[in-house]
N, C-alpha and C positions, 0 to 999 in steps of 0.2 A: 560610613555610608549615609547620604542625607536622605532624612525620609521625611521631606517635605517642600512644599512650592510656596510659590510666591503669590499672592493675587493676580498678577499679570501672566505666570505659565501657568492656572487653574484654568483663565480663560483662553487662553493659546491651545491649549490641547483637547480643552471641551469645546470648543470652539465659540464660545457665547463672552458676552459684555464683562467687564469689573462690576458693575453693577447684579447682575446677574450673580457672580460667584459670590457678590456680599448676600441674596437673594438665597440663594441654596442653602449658604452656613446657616442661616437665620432659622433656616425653614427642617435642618437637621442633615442634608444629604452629604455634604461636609463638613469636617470637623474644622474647628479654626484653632490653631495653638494660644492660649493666653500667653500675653505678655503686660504682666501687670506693669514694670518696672521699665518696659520699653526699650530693652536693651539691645532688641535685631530693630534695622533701620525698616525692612517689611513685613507685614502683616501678613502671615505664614499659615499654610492650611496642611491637614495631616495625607500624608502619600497615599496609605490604603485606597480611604472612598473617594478620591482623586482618580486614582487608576481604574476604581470599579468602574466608578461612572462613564469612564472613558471605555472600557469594556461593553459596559452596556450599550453602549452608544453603536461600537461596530458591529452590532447584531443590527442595528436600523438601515433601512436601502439606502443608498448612496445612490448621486445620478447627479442629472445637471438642476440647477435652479431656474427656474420660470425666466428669472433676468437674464440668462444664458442660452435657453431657447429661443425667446425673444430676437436676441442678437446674431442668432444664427440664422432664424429664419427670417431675420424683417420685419419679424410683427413688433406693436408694443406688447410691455408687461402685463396692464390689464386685458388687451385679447388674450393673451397664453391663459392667463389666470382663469379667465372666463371662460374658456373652453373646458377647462379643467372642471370649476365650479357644473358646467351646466354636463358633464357627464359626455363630449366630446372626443376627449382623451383622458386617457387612464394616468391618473399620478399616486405618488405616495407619502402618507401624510406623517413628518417626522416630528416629534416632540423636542420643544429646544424652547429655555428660559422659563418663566414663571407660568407654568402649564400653558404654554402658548405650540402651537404647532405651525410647520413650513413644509413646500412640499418641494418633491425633489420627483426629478422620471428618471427610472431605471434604465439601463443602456436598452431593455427592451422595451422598455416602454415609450423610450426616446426614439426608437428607429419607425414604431406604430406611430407616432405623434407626429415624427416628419414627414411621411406621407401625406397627413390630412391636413397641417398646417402649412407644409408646402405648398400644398395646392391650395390653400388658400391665400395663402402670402403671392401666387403668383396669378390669381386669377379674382383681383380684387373689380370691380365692377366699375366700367368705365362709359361713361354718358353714350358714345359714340356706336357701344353696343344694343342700346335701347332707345338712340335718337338719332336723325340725320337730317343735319341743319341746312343740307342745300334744298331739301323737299319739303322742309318743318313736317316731320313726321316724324309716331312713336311707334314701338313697333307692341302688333296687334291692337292697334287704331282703330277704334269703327267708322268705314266712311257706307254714303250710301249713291247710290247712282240715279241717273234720270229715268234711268229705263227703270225702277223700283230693285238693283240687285246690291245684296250688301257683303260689304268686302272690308279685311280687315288686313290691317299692314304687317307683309312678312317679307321676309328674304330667300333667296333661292340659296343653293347648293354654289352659288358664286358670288353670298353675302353681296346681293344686285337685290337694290328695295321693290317691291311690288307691292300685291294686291293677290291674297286666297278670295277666290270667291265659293263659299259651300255650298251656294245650292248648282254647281255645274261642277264641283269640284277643280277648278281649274285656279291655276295662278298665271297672272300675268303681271306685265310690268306697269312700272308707276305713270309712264307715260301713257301707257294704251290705257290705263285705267282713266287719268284723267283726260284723255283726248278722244276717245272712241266711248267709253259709258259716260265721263260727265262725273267721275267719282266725288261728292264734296264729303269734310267730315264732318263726323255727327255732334261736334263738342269744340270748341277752342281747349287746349292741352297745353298753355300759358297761365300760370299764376305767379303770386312773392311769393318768394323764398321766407321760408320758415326761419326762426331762429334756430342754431343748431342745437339741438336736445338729447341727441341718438335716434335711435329708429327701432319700429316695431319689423321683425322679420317674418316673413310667412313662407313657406313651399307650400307650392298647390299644385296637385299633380293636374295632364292635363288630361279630359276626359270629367274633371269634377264640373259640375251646373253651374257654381259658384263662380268658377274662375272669370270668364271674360265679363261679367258683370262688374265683377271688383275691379278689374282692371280698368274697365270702363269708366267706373264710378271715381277712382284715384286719380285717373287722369283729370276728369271732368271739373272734378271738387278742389284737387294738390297740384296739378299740373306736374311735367315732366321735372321743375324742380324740385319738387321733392319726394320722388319716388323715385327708387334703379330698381330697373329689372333685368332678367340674363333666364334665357331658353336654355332649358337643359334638354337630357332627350327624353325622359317622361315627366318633368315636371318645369315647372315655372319658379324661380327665388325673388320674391319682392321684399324690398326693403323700405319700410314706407318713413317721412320723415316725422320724429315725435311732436305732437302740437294738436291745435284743437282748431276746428274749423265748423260753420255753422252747419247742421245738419240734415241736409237735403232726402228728401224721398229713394229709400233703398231700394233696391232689386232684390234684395237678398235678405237673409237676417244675421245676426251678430250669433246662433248657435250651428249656424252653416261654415263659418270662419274660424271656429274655435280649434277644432282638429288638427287646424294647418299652421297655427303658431309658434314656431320656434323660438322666439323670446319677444316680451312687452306684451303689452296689455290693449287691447281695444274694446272701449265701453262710449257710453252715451249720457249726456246727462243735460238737463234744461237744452234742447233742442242744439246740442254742440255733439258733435263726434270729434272723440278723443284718441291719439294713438300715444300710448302711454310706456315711455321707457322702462328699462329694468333701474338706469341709473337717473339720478335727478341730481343735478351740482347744490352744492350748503356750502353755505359759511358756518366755522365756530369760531369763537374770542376766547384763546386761551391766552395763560400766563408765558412769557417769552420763555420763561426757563423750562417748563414742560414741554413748549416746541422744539426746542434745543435738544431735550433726551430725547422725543417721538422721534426727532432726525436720527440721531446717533442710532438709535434703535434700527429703524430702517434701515438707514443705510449698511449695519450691519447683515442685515437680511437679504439686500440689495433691492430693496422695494421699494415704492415713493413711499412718502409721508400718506398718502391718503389708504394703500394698501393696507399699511398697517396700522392705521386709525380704526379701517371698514375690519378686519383680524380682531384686532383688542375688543370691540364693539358686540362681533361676534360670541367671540370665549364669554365675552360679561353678559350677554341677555341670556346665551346657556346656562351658564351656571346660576343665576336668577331664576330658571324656567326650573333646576333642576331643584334647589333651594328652597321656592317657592312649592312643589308639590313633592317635595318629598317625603318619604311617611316616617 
């Protein structure tokens, strides 16, 4: 009876790297058989803690990988990931290789995940929803009339563009607005396009003071390119684009905004307004041969190179943090 593997079925059945199973022996979790004299052509580890660890392991949730949701639903890796991250959807965090962790969603947790990522994979925000190019119009625009009446651009119940006016409560159409009141708008809603950076998200539900100022104000400052917006039924999802722009007299203040942020950052500094992403692009200069296992690494995981750059980066400032104050 042979009671022992090879390097290449340690990593076959634990499911991690050569590297990694040379990583374990090192580290005690498997035993590695000497062969002083070199006599087996592989390098041989003991069957026992082999099998344990593989024991161990089927006690860990099993489910799909972020790159197999991804692929199911449409989205990339990094949105799965990030939903995950920001507490979105529920995943589960499984230890694999040198104290490094990956995460996997359970058949349950995968059937809650596809509801919310479905609907997001199919109802990703499209210009056409928040602009329409034959009227050059945004929608909840402020225009103001001749007669002094102000009306902001909405659509009826037959996605047909008009004009709410709130002090009559009435909405009419785009044409009576501008042929019978004289509707003009209060702002041009044309700028350049930002470089792309990502975007700071907010919900604002509607009924908040804040809302149509901000909106006002994004259009006036970012223009319709770089803001999408999408009416829900009690709130508003604005996506604003990340960058810095000079910063003009607010209606509002930056602790009115705070509540409604979903992700990124918005701050102010030497007279600029900043919307500040979660993510910001770097370069590093490493040695080719280290980018060579970062890949192999990866793509073991089935994550890019940068996933598991932003992972390693992670585990190492923790354990520094833990290193660092620990008593």
């Amino acid at each position: 009876m042979v009671n022992w593997y090879t390097q290449k079925e340690v990593a076959e059945i634990l499911g991690i790297t050569k590297a990694t199973v040379y990583r374990y022996a090192k580290q005690g979790k498997i035993k590695k058989i000497p062969d002083p004299h070199r006599i087996h052509r592989y390098v041989r580890y003991e069957k026992k803690e082999v099998d344990q660890l593989a024991l161990e392991q089927e006690k860990h949730p099993t489910g799909k990988r972020p790159s197999e949701v991804a692929m199911e639903l449409g989205l990339t890796v990094p949105t799965v990931l990030k939903y995950i991250r920001n507490g979105t959807i529920q995943a589960s965090k499984v230890p694999v290789g040198d104290e490094r962790t990956y995460y996997v969603l359970t058949p349950e947790q995968y059937e809650e995940a596809k509801k919310t990522l479905a609907s997001i994979s199919s109802s990703r925000i499209r210009k056409t929803e928040y602009f329409d190019s034959t009227f050059d119009v945004a929608l909840f625009q402020l225009f103001y009339s001749k007669d002094s009446l102000q009306g902001r651009v909405t659509k009826n119940e037959k996605q047909e563009w008009g004009f709410y006016i709130s002090k009559i409560k009435e909405w009419i159409t785009y044409q009576e607005g501008i042929n019978s009141h004289g509707f003009r708008p209060a702002y041009n809603i044309h700028h350049d396009i930002l470089e792309p950076k990502g975007y700071v998200h907010f919900e604002i539900p509607f009924g908040e003071e804040v809302l149509y100022p901000f909106i006002d104000y994004l259009y006036k400052v970012l223009g319709v390119e770089n803001v999408r917006l999408r009416e829900k039924e009690s709130s508003i999802y604005l996506y604003v684009k990340a960058g810095v722009s000079p910063l003009q007299e607010l209606p509002f203040s930056f602790s009115d905004l705070v509540p409604f942020i979903i992700e990124g950052k918005l701050h102010s500094a030497e007279q600029l307004l900043i919307f500040e992403s979660t993510y910001r692009k770097t370069s590093l200069e490493l040695p080719m041969k280290m980018l060579d296992k970062v890949k192999k690494l990866a793509d073991h995981e089935n994550i890019s190179m940068s996933q598991w750059v932003e992972q390693a980066i992670e585990q190492a400032l923790a354990q520094y943090q833990h290193d660092k104050y620990k008593i």
